[in-house]
N, C-alpha and C positions, 0 to 999 in steps of 0.2 A: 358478305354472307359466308360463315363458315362450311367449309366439306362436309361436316359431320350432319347439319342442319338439309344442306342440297341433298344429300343422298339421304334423310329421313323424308325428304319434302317428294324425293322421283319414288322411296316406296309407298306413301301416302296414294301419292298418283295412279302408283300402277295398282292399288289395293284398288281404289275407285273403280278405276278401269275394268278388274275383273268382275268386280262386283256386278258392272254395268252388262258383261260379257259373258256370265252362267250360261251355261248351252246344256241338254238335253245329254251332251256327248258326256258332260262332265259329271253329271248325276250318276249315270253307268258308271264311269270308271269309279267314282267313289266305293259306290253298290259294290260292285268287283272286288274292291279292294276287302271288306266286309266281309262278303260271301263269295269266292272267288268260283267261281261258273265250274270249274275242275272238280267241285265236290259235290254238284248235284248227280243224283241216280243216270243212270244209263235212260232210262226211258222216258224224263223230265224235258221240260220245255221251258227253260230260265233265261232269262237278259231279257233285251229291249223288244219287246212284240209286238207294239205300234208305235209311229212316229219319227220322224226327222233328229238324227241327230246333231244336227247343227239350231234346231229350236230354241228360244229362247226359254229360261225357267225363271222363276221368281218363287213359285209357290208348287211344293208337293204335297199330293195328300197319299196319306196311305190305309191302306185297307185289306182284310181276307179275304172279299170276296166284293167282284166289279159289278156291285149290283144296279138298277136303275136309280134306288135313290142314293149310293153311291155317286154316283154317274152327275144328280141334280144339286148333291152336294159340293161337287168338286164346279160347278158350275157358278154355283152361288158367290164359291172363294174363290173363283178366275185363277185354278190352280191349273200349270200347263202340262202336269205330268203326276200320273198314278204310281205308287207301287203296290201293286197286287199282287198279295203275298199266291193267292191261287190264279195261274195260268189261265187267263179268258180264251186262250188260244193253247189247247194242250195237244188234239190230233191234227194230222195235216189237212187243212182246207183247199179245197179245189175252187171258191169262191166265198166271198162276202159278202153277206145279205145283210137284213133285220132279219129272216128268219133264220137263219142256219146258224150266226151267231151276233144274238142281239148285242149284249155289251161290249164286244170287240168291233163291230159295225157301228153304236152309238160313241163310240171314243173318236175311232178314226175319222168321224163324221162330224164329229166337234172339232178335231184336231188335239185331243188331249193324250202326249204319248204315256204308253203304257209298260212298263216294268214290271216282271217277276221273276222273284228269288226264291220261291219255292223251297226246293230241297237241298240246295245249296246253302240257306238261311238254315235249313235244321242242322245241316254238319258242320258250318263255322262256327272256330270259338268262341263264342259271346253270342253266340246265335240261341236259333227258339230251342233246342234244346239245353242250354246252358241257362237260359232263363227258366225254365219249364226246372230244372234241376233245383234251381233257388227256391222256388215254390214250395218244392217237395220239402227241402231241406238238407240237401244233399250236398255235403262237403270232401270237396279234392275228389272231385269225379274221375273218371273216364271214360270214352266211347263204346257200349256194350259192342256196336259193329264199326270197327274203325275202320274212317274212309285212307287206307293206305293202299296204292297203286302204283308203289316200288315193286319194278323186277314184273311187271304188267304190259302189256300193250293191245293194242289196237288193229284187227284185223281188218280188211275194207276190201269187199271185194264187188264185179259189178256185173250181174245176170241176169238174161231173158226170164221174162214169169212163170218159163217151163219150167227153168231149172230150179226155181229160188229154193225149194222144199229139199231136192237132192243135195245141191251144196253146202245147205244151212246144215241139215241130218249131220253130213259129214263132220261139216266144221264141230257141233258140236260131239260127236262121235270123238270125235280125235282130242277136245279135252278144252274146247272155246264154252264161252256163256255162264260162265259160272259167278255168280256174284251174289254172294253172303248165303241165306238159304236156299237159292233157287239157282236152278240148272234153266239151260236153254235158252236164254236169254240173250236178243235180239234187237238190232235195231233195223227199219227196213224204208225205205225212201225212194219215189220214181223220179224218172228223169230218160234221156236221150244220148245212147249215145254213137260217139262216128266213127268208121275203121275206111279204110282200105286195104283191101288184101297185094300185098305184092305178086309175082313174078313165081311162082311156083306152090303159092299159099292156097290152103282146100277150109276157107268160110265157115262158120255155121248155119251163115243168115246171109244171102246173098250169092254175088260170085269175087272173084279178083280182077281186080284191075279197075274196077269203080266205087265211089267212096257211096255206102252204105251207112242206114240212119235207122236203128235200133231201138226200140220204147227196150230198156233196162231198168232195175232195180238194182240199190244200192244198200248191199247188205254189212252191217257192221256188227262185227262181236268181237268181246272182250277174252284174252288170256292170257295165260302166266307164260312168260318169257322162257321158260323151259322146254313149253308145249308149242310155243307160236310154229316152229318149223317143220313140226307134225301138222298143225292145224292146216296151214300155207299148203301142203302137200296133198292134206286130202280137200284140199278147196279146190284145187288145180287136177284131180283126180277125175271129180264128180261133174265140174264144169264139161260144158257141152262146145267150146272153144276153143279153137287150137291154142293160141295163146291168151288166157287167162288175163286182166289184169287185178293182182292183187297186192293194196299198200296195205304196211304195218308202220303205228306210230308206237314209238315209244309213251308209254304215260309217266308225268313228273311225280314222282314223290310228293305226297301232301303234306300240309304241317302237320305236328305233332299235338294230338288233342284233338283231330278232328273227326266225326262222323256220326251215327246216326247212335241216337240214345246213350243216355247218361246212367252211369251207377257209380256208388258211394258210400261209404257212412253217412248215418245222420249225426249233425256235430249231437246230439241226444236222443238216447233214444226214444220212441213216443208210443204209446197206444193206435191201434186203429182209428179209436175213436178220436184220437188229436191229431192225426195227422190228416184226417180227413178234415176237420175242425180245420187245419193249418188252409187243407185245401182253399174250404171256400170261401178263408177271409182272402185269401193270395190270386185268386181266380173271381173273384167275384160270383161262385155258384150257390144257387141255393139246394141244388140236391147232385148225388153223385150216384152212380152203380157202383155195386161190388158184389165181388164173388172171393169165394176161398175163407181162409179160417179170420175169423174177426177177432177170436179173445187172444190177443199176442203182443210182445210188444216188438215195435219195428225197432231192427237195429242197423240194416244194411238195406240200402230201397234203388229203385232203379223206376228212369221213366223215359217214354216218348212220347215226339208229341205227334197229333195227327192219329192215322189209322197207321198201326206199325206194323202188320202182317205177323211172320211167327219170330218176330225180335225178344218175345217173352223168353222162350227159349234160351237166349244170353243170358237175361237175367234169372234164371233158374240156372243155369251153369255156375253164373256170379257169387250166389249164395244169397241172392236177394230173399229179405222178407216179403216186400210189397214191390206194385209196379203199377206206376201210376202213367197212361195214356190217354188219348182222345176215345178211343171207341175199337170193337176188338169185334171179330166174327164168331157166332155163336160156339161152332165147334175150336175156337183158337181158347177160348174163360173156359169152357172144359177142360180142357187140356191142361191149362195153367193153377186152375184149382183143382184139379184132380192128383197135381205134384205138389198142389201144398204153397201155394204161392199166392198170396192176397192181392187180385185185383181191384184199381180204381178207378172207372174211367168218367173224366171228367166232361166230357163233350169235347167235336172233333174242334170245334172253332175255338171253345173256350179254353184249348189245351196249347195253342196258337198266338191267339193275340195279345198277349204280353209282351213280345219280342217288338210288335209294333211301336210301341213307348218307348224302346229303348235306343230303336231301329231309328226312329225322327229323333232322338237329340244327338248321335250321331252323324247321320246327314248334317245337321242345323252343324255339327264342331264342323264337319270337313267342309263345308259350305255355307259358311256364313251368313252371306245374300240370300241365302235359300230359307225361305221356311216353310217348315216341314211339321207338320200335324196330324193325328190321327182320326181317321173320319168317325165320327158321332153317329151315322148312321147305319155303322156296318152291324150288323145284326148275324147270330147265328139262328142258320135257315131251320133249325127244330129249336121250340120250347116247349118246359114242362110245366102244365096248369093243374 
C-alpha cells in the first residue's frame, strides 16, 4: 500500500472520527469565530447560556426568539443545541423556575444547549447587519458606529452596595462609560468578597487580623486609555477602602468593518417607493412604517437591524437619504423626519432573521456533521391584520 494512499486512508479516519466527536464546545468556537463575543454591546448577554460543553451535537436549530413552539420544534428534530439569536437569559437570575424563566427552564430541562449571538452577530462582518444592508441595496458599506476599541480599556473595580453610586459618579465624572451616544454606562454584578487586614491596617468592614467576608459588587466601565489613570484615581478617591482593588484590561482592537449599522450607496438609485418595494420582496413583509419625505429619490441609505436607539443620528451625519431599521421610539422618527431623513421600519424580527439562513450554511461549511436549520416556527411576536 502506498504512503500517499495510508495517509489519505488515516485522514479519511480521523474525518469520521470527528464527525463522530461534534461537541457543544465546538459549535461555540465556530459561532466565535463568526461573531466574536469582543463585538457585542457592553450590556449584552452572548455565548453559551445553557448546557454542557462537552455535549454531543448532530443537529442545530436556530431561531430569534426561544419560544415554546420553538422549544417543540427543536424536539420534534432531536436538535441538541439552539442558537437564539435573542438571549433567553439576558438579566442576572437568582434562580430557575418555569415561572421566572420559562424557555431557559424548558431547554435546560430538556437538555437542549442554548447559544446567543445577539449583538455580536449584528457587528460581525457578514453578520445581521451586513445582510440587513444587502436587503436595502447597499454597496461598499460601512459601520455608521464602529465597534473599534483600540486605545480603550476596561476598568473593574469591586464595592460594598454603599458605595456603588459614589464610585460609579466618579468613575464616570472623571471620563469612564462612554459608548457611542450614551454616557454613564455600566456594568454591575454581585458576589463575595475576602480580605484580611494585616498588622497596622484600619478595615472598612470588619477588623484586622481576621479574614472577613463581604457581599460586594463588581463594577465594570469602559474608557479611553488617555483617561483610564484619571478614571483609577477617582475610583480609589470615592471608594470607602483603604486599599481599593482595581483591574484595567486592555481591549483588543477589532477588525476592520466591524460594528453596529451599515451605510452606503445604492449600487442605483431608487424611489421611496421601490426601495420599499425592494424591502418587502427581500424581508418577506407585506407592509412597512415610514416617516419623513416619500417624493425623493434615494441615493445614499443606511440601516440597522433590531431597535437601534439614536444610531439615526449617524446616518443623518452620513448624508443618508433613507434609514431603513426594525422599529424606532416615537420621539427618535421625529427627530429623524424632522431633519429630513426618510424612515422605514420594517419590524424588529423581520429586520433580523435573514442572517439566520445565512448563519446555518455557515455552521453546516465549518461543521459538516452538523446540520443546521432554521426553525419554521419562529414567528414574530406582532402582526399586522
Amino acid at each position: 500500500m502506498g504512503v500517499e494512499r495510508m495517509e489519505g486512508m488515516r485522514a479519511m479516519a480521523k474525518t469520521r472520527r470527528w464527525k463522530r466527536r461534534v461537541r457543544v464546545g465546538d459549535v461555540c468556537e465556530a459561532l466565535a469565530e463568526i461573531a466574536p463575543s469582543a463585538l457585542a454591546a457592553e450590556w449584552d448577554n452572548v455565548g453559551l447560556l445553557i448546557g454542557d460543553r462537552f455535549g454531543p451535537v448532530r443537529r442545530v436549530i436556530l431561531t430569534i426568539d426561544l419560544t415554546e413552539a420553538v422549544l417543540a420544534e427543536a424536539r420534534r428534530l432531536r436538535a441538541e443545541m439552539a442558537v437564539a439569536y435573542h438571549p433567553p437569559i439576558f438579566h442576572p437570575i437568582r434562580r430557575l423556575t418555569a415561572e421566572s424563566s420559562p424557555a431557559a427552564y424548558a431547554a435546560a430541562r430538556s437538555g437542549l444547549a442554548v447559544y446567543s449571538p445577539h449583538t455580536a452577530m449584528d457587528a460581525a462582518v457578514g453578520g445581521t447587519e451586513d445582510v440587513l444592508a444587502g436587503a436595502v441595496g447597499i454597496r461598499d458599506s460601512k459601520a455608521l458606529e464602529p465597534a473599534d476599541s483600540a486605545d480603550r480599556c476596561k476598568v473593574v473595580s469591586y464595592v460594598p452596595a454603599c458605595d456603588l453610586e459614589r464610585v460609579s459618579s466618579a468613575a464616570f465624572a472623571a471620563g469612564a462609560g462612554r459608548i457611542g451616544n450614551y454616557t454613564e454606562c455600566s456594568f454591575r454584578s454581585a458576589g463575595v468578597g475576602t480580605f484580611r487586614g494585616g498588622a497596622g491596617s484600619t478595615p472598612a468592614v470588619g477588623g484586622a487580623g481576621r479574614r472577613e467576608r463581604v457581599e460586594e459588587l463588581r463594577l465594570e466601565v469602559i474608557a479611553d486609555a488617555s483617561s483610564v489613570s484619571a478614571v483609577v484615581e477617582a475610583v480609589r478617591a470615592a471608594h470607602s477602602y483603604e486599599t481599593p482593588a482595581i483591574d484595567v484590561y486592555p481591549l483588543t482592537a477589532l477588525p476592520e468593518g466591524t460594528g453596529m449599522g451599515r451605510v452606503g450607496p445604492l449600487a442605483r438609485p431608487v424611489s421611496v417607493a421601490g426601495l420599499i418595494a425592494r424591502l418587502k420582496r427581500a424581508l418577506g413583509v407585506r407592509r412597512v412604517q415610514m416617516a419623513g419625505p416619500t417624493e425623493r429619490q434615494v441615493t445614499v441609505a443606511a440601516c440597522c437591524a433590531g431597535s437601534a436607539g439614536g444610531v439615526f443620528r449617524r446616518a443623518i451625519a452620513a448624508g443618508a437619504d433613507a434609514y431603513v431599521t426594525g422599529e424606532m421610539r416615537h420621539h427618535h422618527v421625529l427627530e429623524a423626519a424632522g431633519a429630513g431623513l426618510t424612515v422605514i421600519c420594517v419590524g424588529h424580527w423581520h429586520s433580523e432573521r435573514l442572517v439566520l439562513h445565512r448563519l446555518a450554511g455557515r455552521l453546516t461549511t465549518a461543521l459538516p456533521a452538523v446540520k443546521a436549520s432554521v426553525a419554521e416556527c419562529d414567528r414574530a411576536p406582532l402582526g399586522i391584520i
